[in-house]
C-alpha positions as CSV (number, residue, x, y, z in Angstrom):
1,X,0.0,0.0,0.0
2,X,1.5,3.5,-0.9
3,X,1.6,6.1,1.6
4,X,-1.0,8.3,0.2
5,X,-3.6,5.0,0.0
6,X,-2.4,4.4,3.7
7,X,-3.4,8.4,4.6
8,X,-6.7,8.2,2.7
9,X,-7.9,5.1,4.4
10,X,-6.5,6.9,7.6
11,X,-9.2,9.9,6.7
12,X,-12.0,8.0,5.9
13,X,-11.6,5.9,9.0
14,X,-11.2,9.3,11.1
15,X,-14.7,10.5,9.7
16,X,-16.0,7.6,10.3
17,X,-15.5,7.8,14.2
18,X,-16.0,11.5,14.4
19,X,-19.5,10.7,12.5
20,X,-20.5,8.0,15.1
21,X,-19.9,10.1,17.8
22,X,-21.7,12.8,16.5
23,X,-24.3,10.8,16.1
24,X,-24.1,9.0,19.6
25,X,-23.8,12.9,21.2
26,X,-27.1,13.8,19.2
27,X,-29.2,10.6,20.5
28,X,-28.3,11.2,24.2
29,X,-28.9,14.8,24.2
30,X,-32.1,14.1,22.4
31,X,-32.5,11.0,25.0
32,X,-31.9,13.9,27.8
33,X,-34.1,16.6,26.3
34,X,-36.9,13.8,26.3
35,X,-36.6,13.2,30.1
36,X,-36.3,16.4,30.9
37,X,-40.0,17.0,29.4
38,X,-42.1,18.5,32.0
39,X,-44.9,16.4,33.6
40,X,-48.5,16.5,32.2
41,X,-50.7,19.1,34.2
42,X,-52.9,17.3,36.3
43,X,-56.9,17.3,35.5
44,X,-60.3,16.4,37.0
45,X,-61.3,14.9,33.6
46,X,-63.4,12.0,33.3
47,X,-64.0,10.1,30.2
48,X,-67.1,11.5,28.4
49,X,-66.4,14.6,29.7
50,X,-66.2,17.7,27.0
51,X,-62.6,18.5,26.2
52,X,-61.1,22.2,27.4
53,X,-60.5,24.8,25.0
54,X,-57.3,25.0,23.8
55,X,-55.1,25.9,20.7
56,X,-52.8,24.1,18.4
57,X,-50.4,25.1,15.7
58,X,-51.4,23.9,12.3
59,X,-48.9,22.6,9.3
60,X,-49.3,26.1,8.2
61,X,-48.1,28.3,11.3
62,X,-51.6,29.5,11.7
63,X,-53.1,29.1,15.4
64,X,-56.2,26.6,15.7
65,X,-58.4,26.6,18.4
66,X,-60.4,23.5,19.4
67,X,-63.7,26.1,19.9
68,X,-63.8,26.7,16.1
69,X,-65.3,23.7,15.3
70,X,-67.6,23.4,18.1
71,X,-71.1,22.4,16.6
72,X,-69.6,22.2,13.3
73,X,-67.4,19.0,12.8
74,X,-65.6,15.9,15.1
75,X,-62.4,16.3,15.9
76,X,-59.8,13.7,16.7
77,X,-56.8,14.0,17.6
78,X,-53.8,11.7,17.5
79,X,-50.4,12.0,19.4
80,X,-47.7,10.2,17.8
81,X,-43.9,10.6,20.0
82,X,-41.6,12.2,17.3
83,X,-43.5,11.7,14.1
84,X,-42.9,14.7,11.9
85,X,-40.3,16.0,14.0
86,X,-36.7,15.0,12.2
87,X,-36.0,13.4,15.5
């Protein structure tokens, strides 16, 4: 093997760590930013009982409250950890 092969394969192994550990750094901070989530607030909710107002962010930026479609349509919502998120 000629020096210069020896130093490229000597590069590409180097990013090849540097790239794991980035990637191990990124999953623990994003394991730690998960944890450090704060607790639900506590409610007197039962089932059956009408949800609170309360107001989202749609796809579009714009502000949507859960009272806008009172009367007019069912709503449903559906929580899904990290979906749409990159993460």
């Amino acid at each position: 093997m000629l020096d210069n092969e020896k130093e490229t394969s000597t590069r590409a192994v180097n990013r090849g760590i540097a790239r794991l550990g980035l990637a191990m750094a990124l999953l623990l901070s994003l394991a730690a930013a998960a944890s450090a989530q704060a607790q639900a607030p506590k409610t007197q909710l039962k089932v059956g009982d009408p949800a609170p107002d309360f107001t989202l962010i749609d796809t579009k930026r714009q502000p949507v409250k859960l009272s806008d479609f009172k009367g007019k349509k069912s709503v449903v919502l559906a929580f899904y950890v990290l979906a749409f998120t990159g993460g």
